[in-house]
N, C-alpha and C positions, 0 to 999 in steps of 0.2 A: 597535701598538707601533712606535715609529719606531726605523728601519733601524740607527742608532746602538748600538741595544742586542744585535741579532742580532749584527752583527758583533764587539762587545766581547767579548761573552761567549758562545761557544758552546760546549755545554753534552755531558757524557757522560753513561754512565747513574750514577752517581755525582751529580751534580749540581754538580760543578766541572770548574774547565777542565780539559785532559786535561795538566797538567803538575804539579796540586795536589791534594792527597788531603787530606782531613779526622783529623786527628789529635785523640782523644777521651780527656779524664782526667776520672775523676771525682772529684768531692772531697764532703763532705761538709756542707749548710747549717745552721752551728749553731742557727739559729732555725729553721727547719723540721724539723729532722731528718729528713730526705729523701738524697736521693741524685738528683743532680742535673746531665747532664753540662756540662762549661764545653767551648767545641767553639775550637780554635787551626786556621787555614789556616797549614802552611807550607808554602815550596817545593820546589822538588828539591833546589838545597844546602844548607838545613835538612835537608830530612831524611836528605839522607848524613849532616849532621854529626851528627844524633843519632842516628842508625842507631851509629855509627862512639863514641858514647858522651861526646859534648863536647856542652858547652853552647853556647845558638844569643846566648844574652845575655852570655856571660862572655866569646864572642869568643874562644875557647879551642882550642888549634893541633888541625888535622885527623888521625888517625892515619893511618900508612903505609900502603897494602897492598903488599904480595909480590908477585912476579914469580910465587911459585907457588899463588896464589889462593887460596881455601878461607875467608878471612877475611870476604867480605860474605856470603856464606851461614852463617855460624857466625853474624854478627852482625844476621841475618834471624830465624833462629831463636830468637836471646834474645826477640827485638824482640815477634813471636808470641808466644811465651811469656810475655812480662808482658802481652801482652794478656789471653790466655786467664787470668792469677793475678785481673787487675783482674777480668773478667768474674767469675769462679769466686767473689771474693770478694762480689762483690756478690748473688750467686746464694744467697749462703751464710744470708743475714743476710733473703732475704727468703721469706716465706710461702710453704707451698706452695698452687698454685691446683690446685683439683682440677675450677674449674667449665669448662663447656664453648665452643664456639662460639655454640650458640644461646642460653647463658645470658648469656656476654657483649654478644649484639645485643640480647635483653630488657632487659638494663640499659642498654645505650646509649640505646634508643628511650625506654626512662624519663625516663634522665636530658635528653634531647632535650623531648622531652614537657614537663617540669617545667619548662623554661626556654621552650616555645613563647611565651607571652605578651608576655614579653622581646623575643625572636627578631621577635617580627611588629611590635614597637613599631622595634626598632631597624629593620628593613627599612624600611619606611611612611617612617622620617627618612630615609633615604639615597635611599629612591628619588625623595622629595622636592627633596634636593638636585642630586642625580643630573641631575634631568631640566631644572635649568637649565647642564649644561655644554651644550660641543659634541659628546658625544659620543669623546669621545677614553678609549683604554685605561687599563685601571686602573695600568699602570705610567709611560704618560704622566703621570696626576694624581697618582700618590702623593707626590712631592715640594711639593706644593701642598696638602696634606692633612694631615701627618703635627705632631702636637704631642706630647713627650715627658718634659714637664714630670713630668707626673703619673703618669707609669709605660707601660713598654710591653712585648712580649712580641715575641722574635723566632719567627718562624714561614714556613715553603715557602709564597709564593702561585704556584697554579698559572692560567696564563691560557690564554690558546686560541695565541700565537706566541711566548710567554716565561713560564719561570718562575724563579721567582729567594728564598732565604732572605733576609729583610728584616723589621726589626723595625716594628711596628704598635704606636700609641698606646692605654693604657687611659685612659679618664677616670672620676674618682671617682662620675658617675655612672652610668656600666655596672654591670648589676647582675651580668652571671657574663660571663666573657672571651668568651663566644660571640657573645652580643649585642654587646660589643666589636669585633669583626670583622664580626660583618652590617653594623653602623652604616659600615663603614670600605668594604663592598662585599665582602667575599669571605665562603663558608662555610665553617665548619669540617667537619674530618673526625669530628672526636671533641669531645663537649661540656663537659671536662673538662680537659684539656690536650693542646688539640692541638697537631701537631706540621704539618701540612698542612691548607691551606684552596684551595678554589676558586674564582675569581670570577664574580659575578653573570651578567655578559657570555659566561660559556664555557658556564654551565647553563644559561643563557638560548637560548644559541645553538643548544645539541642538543636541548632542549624543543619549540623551532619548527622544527628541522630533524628531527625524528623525528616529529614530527604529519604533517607532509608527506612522507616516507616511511619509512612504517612499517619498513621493513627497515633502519634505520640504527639498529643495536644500540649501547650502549655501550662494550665491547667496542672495534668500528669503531670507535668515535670517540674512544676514547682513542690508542689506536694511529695516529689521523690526528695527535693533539697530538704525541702522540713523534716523529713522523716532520718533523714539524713544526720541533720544538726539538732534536731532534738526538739525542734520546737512545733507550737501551734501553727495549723495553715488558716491563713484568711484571704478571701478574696481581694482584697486591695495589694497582696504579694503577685497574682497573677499578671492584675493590671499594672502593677510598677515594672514589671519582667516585661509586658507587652511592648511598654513604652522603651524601654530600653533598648529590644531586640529591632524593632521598628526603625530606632535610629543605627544601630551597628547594621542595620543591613543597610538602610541609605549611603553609609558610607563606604560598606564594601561596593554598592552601586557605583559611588564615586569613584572610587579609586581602580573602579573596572573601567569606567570611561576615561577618566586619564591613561591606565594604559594603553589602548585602544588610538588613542591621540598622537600617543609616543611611538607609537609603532606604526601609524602614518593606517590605521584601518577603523577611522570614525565616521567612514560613510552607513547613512541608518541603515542602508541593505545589504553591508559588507557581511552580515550575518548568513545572512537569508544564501546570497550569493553564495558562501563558501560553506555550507550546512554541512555538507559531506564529502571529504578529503574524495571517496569513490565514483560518488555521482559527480561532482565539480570541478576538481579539480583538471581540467582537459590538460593533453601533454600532443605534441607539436608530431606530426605523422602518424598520430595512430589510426586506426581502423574504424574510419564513419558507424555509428548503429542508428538503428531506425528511429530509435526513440534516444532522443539525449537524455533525457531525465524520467523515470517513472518514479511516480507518487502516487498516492492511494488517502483517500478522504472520506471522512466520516463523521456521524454525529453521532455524541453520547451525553444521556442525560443522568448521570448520577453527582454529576458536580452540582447539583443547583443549591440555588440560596435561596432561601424565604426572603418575601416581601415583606417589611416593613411598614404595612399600610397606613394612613393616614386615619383616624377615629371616625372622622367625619364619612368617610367610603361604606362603612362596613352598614349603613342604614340603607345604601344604592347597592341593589346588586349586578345591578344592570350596565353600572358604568365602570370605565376599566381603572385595573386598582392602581391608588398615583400612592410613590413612597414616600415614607414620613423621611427619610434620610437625605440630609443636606449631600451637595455637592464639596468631593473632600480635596484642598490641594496635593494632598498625596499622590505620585502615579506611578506608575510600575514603567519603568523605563525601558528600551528597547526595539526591537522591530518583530517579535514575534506575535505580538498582538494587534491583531486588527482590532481599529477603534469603530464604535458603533458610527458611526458618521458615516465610515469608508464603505462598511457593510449595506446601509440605507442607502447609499447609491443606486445599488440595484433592486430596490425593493418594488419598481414600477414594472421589471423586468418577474417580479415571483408573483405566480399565482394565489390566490386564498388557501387552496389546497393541491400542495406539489404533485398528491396520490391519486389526483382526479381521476376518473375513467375517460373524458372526452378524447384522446390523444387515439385516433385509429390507426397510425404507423405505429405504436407500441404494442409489440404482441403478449408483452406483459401489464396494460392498461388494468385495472383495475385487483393488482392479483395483494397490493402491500397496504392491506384496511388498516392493517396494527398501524401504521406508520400516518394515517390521515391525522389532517388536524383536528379534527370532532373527536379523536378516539384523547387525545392530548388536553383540549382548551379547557379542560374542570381544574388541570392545575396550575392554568396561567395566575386565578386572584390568590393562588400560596404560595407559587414562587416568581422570584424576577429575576433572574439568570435562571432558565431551564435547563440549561445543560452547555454544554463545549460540541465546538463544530470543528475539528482538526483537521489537518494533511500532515503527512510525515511522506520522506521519500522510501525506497524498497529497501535500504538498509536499516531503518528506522529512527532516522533522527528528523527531529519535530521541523517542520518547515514553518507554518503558520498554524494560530488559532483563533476562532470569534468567540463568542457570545452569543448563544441562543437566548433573546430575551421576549419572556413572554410570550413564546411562540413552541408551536412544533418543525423539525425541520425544513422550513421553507427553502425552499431555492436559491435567496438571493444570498444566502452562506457560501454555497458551493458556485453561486456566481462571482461572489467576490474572493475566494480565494483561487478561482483559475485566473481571474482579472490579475492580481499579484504575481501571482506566478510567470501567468504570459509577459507580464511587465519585465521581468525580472530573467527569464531565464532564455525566452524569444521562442523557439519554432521544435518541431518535434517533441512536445510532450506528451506523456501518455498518463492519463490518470484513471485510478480504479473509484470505483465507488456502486456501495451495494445496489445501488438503484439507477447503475448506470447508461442503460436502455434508455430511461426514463429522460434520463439526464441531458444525454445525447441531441434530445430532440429539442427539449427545453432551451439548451445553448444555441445552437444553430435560430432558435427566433429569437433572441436574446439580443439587445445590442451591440453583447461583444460576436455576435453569430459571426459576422463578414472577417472579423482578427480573429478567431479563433479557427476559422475557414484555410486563410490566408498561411499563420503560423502554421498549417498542420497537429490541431490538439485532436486527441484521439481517447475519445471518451470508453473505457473497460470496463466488467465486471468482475469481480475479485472472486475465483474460485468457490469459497467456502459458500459465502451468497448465490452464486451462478448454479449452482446445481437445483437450487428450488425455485429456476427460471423455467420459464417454458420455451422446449425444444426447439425452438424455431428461435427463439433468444441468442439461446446458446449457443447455435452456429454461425452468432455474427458477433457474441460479444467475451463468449466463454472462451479462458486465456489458455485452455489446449488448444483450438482452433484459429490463434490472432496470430500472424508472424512474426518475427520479430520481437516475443515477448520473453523467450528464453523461459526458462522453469518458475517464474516469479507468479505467485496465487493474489499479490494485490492483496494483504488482506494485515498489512501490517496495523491500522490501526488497531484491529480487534486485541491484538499482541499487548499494544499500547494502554489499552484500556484497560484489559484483565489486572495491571498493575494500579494506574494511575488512579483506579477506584475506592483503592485506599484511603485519597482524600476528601471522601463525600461528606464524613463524618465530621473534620476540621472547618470544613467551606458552608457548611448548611446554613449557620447563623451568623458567618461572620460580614464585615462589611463589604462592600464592590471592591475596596483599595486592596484588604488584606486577603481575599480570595484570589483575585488577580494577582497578589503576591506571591499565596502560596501556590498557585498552578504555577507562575512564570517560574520560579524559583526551584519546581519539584521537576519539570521539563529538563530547564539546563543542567541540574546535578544528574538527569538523565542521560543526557545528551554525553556528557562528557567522562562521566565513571561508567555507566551501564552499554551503551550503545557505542560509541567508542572504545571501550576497551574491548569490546565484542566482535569488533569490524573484520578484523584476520579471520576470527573464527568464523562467523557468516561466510568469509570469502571460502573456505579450507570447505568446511561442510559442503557447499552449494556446489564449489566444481567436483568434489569427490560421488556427490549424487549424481550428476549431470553424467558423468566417467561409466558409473553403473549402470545409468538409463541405459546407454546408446550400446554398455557391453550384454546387457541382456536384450534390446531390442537385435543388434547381429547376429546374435545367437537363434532368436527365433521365429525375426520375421521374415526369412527366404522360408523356413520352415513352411510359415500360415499361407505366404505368397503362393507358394505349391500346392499347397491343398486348394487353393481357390483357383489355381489353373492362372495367376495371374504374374504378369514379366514384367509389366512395367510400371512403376511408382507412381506415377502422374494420374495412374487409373485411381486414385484412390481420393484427389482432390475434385476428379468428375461426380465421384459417387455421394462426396459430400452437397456439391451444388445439387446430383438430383435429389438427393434427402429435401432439401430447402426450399425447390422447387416442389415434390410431393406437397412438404408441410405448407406451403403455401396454398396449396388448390384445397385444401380443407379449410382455408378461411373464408372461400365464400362461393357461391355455386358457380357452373360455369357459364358464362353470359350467354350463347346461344340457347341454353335450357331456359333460363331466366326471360329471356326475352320469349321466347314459345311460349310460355307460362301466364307470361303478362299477356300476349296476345289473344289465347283463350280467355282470360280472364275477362276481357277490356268486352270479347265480341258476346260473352256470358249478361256483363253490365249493359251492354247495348241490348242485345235481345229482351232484356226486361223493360230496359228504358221506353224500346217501345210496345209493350205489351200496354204500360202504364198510360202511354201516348193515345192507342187506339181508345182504352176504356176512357179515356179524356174526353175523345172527340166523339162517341158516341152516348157521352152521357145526354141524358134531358130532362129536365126541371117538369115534371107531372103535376098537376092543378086540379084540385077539382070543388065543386060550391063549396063543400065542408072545408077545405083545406088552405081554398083560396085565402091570401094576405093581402091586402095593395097598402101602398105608403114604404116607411123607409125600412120595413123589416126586409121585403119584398128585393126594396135595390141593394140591401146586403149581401144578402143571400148570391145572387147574381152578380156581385163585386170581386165577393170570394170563390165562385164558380171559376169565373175567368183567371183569378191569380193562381188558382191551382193550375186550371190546365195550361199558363205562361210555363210555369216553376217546370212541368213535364214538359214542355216543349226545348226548356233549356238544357235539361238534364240528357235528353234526347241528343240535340244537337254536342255537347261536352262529349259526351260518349263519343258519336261518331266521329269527332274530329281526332280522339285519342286513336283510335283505330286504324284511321286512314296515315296517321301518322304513321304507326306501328307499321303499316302493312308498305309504305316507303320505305322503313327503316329494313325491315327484314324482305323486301323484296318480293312479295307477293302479290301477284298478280288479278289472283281471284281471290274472293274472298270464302272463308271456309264456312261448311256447313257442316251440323251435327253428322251428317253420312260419311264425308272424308274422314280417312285413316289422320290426316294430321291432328283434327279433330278430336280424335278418339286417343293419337298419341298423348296429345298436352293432356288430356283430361286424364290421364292416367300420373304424370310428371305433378300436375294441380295435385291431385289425393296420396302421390308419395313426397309431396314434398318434406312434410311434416316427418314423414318418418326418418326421410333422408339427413336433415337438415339436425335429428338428435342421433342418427349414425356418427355422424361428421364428425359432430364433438364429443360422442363416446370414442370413437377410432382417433383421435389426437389426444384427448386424454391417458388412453391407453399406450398409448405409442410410448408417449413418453414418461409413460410410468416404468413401462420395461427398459425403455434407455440410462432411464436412470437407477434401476435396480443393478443392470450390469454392472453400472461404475459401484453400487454402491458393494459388491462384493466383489469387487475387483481385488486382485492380490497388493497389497501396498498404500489401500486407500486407510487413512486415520482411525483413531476410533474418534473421535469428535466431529469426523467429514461424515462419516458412516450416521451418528445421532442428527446431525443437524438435517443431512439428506433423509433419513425414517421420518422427522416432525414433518419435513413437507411434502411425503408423500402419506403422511396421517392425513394432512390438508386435500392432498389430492386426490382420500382413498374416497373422502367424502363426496368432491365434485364429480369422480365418475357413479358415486350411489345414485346421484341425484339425475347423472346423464343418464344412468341403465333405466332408473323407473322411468322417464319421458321414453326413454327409447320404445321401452315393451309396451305403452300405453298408444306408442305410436303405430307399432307393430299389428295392436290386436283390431286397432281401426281401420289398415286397409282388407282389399280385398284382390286376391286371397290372405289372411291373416298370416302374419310373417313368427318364426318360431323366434319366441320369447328366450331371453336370456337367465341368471338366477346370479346372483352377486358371488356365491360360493366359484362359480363357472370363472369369473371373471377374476377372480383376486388371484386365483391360481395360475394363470396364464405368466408364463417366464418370459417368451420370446415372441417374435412377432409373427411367428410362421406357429404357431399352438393358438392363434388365433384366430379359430374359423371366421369370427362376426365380418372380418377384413375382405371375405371374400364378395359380400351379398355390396361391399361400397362399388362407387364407383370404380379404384381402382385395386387391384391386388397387389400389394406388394410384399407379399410373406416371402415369395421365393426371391427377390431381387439381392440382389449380392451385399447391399450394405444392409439390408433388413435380417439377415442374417446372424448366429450369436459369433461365428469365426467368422464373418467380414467385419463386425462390430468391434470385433474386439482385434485385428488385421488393421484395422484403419486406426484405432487407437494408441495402437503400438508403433506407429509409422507417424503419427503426429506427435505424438510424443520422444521420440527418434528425433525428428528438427527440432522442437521444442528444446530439447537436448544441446545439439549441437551449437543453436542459439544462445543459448547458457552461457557455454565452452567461449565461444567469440565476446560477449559482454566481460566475463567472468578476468579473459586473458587482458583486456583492455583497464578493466578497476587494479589490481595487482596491481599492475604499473604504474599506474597512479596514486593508489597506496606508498610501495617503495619512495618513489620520486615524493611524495609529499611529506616524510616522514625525514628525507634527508632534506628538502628545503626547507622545512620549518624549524629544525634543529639548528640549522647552520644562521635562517634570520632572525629568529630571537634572540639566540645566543650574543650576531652582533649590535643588533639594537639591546642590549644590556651594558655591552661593553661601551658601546657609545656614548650610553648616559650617564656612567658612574662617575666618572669623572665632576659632571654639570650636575645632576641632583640624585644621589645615592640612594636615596629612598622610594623614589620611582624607579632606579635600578631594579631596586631588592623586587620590585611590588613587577618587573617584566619577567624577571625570574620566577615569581610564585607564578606567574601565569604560564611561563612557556612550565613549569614543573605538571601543571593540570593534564596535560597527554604524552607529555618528554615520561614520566613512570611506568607508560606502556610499552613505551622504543622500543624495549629489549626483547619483550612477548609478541610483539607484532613481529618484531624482524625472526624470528625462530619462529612463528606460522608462518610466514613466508616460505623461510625454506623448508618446511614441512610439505606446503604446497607444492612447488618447485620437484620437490621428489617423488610425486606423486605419479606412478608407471601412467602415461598417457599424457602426460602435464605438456600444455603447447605455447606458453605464452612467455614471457621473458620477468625475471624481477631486481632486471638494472635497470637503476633510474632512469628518464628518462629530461624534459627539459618541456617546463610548464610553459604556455604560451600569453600566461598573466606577466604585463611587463610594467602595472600601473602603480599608482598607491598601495603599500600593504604588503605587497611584491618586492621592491627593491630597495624604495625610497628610505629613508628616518626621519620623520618630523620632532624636532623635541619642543613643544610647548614652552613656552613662558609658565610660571611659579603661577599658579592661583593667590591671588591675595586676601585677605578674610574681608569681607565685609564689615562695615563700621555697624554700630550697634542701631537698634530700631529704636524711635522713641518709645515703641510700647512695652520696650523690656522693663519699664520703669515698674510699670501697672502688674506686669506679671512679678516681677517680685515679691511684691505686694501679695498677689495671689497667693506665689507658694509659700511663703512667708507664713499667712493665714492659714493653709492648711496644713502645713509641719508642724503648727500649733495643736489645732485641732487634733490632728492625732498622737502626738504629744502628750496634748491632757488627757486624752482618754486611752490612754495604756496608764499614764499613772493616773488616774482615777480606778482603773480595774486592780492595777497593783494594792492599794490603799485600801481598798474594801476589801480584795484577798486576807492582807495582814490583819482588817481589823474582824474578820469572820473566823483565820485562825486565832486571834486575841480570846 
């Protein structure tokens, strides 16, 4: 806005200068029969003179006032008072409304709806035009724009440093005044008769300036324009801005699926399919990898939104909270939201509680209480979307997202987004997810178990998570020991979140539609300025690390090799199976002990069984004249005699058939008596077992406490890998307190008393050979070569060496696909623009702002390229290569037919009418406030 207008007109909240009030008469249009106000600026000596009862045209002498006052307040009060007659009269003659707020924004979004068509054609011309100015504000151009031949509409444009009432051209061919005003750059408030519009450039400007930080509410940013233009903020400024931005985004909606159309790529999963030029885009001979796609999925709950509950709920607390908010035809378009329907699919498939302990193949069963649903369900009756359920792939562009509602992370989230996936992308996928042990097992009973089988999915756990796994975990799931995983830690959500929690604050209280809007909305300006202009760089960093690994693992791992005395490499994948195998025999005793143990037990049970048996059969009922009873006390007594000694005769027989079973099972010929040595073995095995059985879990506790202390002082590991891995050995310093006291309690009860431990002893122990206690278990394995801190840390370096190399193979295959995808997208957007200019020039311009959305990168991506490319060790190629996509989207041009606007609904009549009544409303009551202003400074 240039400087000329701030100063001419500065502005109150009124919307005139602070010496003119708006003076309102309504009169009556005899062809519409409406009621319609004609709006008069006068000054301050107008309006004394008509305060004062003389006319401002007849030029008509001023009346006196008195020395003793009383007269401009008598002639205030008339003045009010014909306001309030005009107002009352017009109140009088019109309908009552009985409908509500929310029935008035149904029919707005109707009535808005019905004109979209219109609405995206008019925009599509202006932006067209638009974009050969320089850039200058809509009140700079309006004078250069403005033809009033054919009729116009005065109407408030509000801009981002000025607003100003200015009349706007209709032309005969506008099909409804809305599209009118888009065509001219600004949107309305109301699609019917508005009375307020705002321009392109103001919603434009909070659209990009709230993608980029999320905390800039609208709200802020109305209050930035007021403060801006000088005026009062009121709350009906924010909701007229809501309304507005609501439909400029529907119609960038629109005119995103028309291009999409035009470009022959309108199938709903074309998205999904082509998320990431690296991960998807495949090119015709390259190099198979194990996994075609890795992605990485998680839940986060700082997006939620309050429920809305219904009044009636809040007296039951028992039943589940139902919300007072209607069903909105509003929706957030696209394929990256999974709809709650899709997700309840598998809801027969999720358990009550995903974090159960029942699961005895999980060796992390019971270890994630934060995460159960008891620790969650207090905040199901305050919010109904708890939180967002994501997957993003390893470069980090968003694949899908649900809705966690009402729930803590249940299962059927991460069922139904591998269900999509497998839809979509077919076989060899590898997915992370912090609970992916968990997960793993849950899928396989699942009903996608047998497809997910079949495709090859490959359930992960994501580094950062994986180390406060237990040891036995993490040599089946932890991504240093998975092949084929290349240097990726799986943990890009967390990435994802750290940012996208910025809009917890926006999403809390707003509705389902606009939450959904603004995550959908906040994702894709991710997707495509953040994580896309990123992709080189990700690619340049990751092979340059990968270069370092493998040049400092050559460096020193013949070195470690020699000191362990060892030649050949493959030794080092045996040592990991026996680690797994060790950790495995501490899950539960060995069966030949076990079964010895039961069998003293069973012949312990029997020997009493019949102690209990003989003292049965030799009891006898003693009588004597005093004591004697006859009658029915008598055959009581003697009823219960025999049930006892039954009860012993059964308990007898149970025993010994457990025994004899036993004694077939284990092979035993004779049976043992307290004098045999086997005898005396079990019963020794019987009174240690207890001790054993809290060694067991002190010695795996410990184990992998020291495993994981290596890594966490390993040279290169984070400082955030380092804290996260400290919390959960705080967690785990607790479970071995709790294993040493059973331990020593166990210790001090056999015989001879076993020497007690002292927690100090324990916390200090580095490696697994400074662990005496390992000695008294069953097995030793201090000296074993991978128990070891130079085999531990020999084998780490050697996994991480392929790990590496794995990288390098992935790493050279994305590059090329990169390149190749950045030269076929340039070359078919470009021709589908040229195609269409010709046939509709504005859907031209509008393939052009889209191919512009990643064509700004070109130049940065191709100079990381060859950044990469020159990188000493660099193995891969970055000439294009030849995509093996030959379908829609690919080659084709489809160009649409014209959208035609839809004809008008009959209920635009009635909403007229509405806004009509309410532009009044507020109308009168600005000059009412004005009016009492003047007559308080009077």
């Amino acid at each position: 806005m240039a400087p000329g207008h701030l100063n001419k007109r500065p502005k109150n909240r009124t919307g005139l200068t602070s010496l003119k009030i708006r003076h309102v008469i309504s009169h009556r249009d005899p062809i519409n029969h409406g009621l319609h106000p004609r709006q008069e600026v006068l000054g301050s000596k107008q309006i004394a003179e008509q305060a004062a009862g003389v006319s401002v045209r007849k030029k008509s002498r001023m009346k006196d006032i008195s020395h003793a006052g009383g007269e401009l307040q008598e002639l205030t009060r008339k003045l009010v008072g014909d306001f309030w007659k005009i107002n009352t009269g017009k109140s009088r003659n019109r309908r009552t409304d009985y409908r509500t707020r929310r029935d008035r924004t149904r029919r707005r979004t109707q009535a808005f709806d019905n004109q979209m068509s219109a609405l995206t054609d008019a925009y599509m011309d202006w932006h067209l035009v638009h974009s050969t100015l320089d850039g200058r504000g809509f009140f700079s151009r309006y004078s250069d724009v403005q033809d009033m031949n054919e009729g116009s509409i005065e109407i408030k444009v509000v801009d981002v440093f000025y607003a100003e009432r200015i009349p706007l051209g209709i032309l005969s061919t506008d099909t409804f005044i809305a599209s009118a005003l888009v065509r001219q750059g600004v949107i309305p408030c109301s699609p019917i008769s508005p009375t307020t519009a705002i321009t392109m450039e103001a919603l434009n400007f909070y659209r990009v300036a709230r993608q980029r930080n999320p905390h800039f509410s609208i709200q802020a940013y109305v209050r930035t324009l007021c403060d801006l233009q000088g005026v009062q903020f009121y709350p009906y400024l924010s909701r007229q801005f809501s309304i507005a931005l609501d439909v400029y985004l529907q119609i960038l909606a629109n005119v995103d699926s028309l291009v999409h159309q035009a470009i022959s790529r309108s199938d709903p999963i074309w998205r999904l399919k082509h998320a990431c030029p690296a991960c998807t885009y495949t090119l015709k001979g390259e190099v198979p990898l194990k996994f075609s796609l890795l992605y990485t999925m998680d839940g986060n709950d700082s997006l939620k939104r309050v429920l809305k509950k219904l009044d009636s709920d809040d007296d039951n607390d028992n039943a589940p909270p139902r919300s007072a908010e209607l069903p909105s035809t509003q929706v957030v378009r696209g394929d990256r939201y999974l709809s709650r329907e899709y997700v309840d699919q598998f809801l027969a498939d999720s358990p009550a509680d995903m974090m159960a302990d029942e699961d005895e193949d999980n060796p992390c069963a019971g270890r994630w209480k934060n995460m159960r649903d008891e620790k969650t369900r207090k905040m199901w009756g305050v919010f109904d979307e708890s939180g967002i359920f994501m997957s993003a792939c390893r470069h980090g562009f968003s694949l899908l997202i649900a809705d966690m509602v009402q729930s803590g992370e249940q299962s059927k989230y991460p069922l139904a987004v591998v269900s999509k996936l497998l839809d979509t992308f077919r076989k060899d996928l590898g997915g992370g997810y912090d609970v992916g042990c968990r997960f793993k097992t849950m899928l396989s009973r699942s009903s996608l178990g047998r497809r997910a089988h079949d495709l090859n999915h490959t359930s992960l756990v994501g580094a950062f998570h994986g180390h406060a796994h237990r040891r036995l975990c993490q040599l089946d799931h932890l991504t240093t020991y998975v092949e084929g995983l290349g240097l990726e830690d799986l943990e890009g959500c967390e990435h994802i979140f750290s940012k996208s929690n910025a809009l917890a604050a926006s999403v809390r209280y707003a509705s389902i539609f606009h939450r959904r809007q603004a995550i959908a909305n906040y994702f894709q300006h991710n997707d495509d300025f953040e994580v896309y202009a990123n992709l080189t760089t990700f690619l340049y960093n990751n092979y340059k690390q990968a270069l370092n690994v493998l040049h400092d693992a050559h460096a020193t791992l013949p070195k470690l090799m020699a000191e362990l005395g060892v030649t050949d490499k493959s030794v080092f994948d045996a040592w990991l199976a026996e680690e797994r195998n060790y950790l495995m025999s501490l899950t539960q005793e060995p069966e030949h002990e076990t079964l010895h143990m039961e069998y003293w037990q069973r012949l312990v049970d029997l020997s009493g069984s019949r102690k209990d048996l003989d003292a049965a059969s030799m009891a006898w009922a003693v009588s004597t004249p005093r004591t004697v009873q006859f009658g029915a006390h008598n055959v009581t007594l003697t009823t219960r005699n025999e049930t006892a000694r039954r009860h012993v005769i059964e308990n007898y027989d149970k025993d010994l058939k457990v025994v004899q079973e036993l004694e077939v099972k284990l092979g035993i010929t004779r049976r043992w008596v307290p004098d045999d040595q086997e005898w005396r073995d079990a019963g020794r095995l019987v009174a240690n077992r207890k001790l054993q059985r809290a060694l067991d879990n002190l010695e795996g506790l410990v184990v992998a406490r020291i495993f994981e202390l290596s890594k966490m002082n390993r040279v290169g590991t984070g400082y955030k890998l380092r804290k996260h891995i400290g919390k959960a050995l705080q967690v785990r310093s607790a479970a071995i307190r709790t294993a040493l006291d059973k331990y020593n309690t166990a210790a001090r009860a056999v015989s001879p008393p076993r020497t007690t431990l002292s927690w100090e002893d324990v916390v200090e122990y580095a490696f697994v050979a400074d662990f005496d206690l390992l000695r008294d278990a069953r097995q030793d394995v201090s000296h074993r070569p991978w128990a070891t801190p130079t085999g531990r840390h020999t084998m780490d370096t050697y996994f991480k060496m392929r790990r590496a190399s794995e990288e390098i193979l992935r790493l050279n295959v994305e590059i090329r696909r990169m390149a190749t995808y950045l030269r076929d997208e340039e070359v078919y957007l470009t021709e589908c623009q040229k195609q269409l200019q010709s046939m509709h020039p504005a859907l031209a311009h509008q393939v052009g702002v889209h191919r512009n959305i990643r064509a700004r990168f070109t130049s940065y991506h191709l100079h990381r390229l060859h950044e990469i490319s020159a990188l000493p060790g660099f193995t891969g190629l970055i000439a294009p290569g030849k995509s093996v996509e030959e379908g829609p989207g690919a080659a084709a041009v489809c160009i649409p037919a014209k959208l035609l606007p839809e004809g008008e609904d009959e209920v635009l009549q009635d909403l007229e009418e509405e806004e009509i009544a309410d532009a009044d409303g507020e109308e009168d009551s600005r000059v009412l406030e004005a009016i009492l202003q003047v007559a308080g400074d009077g």
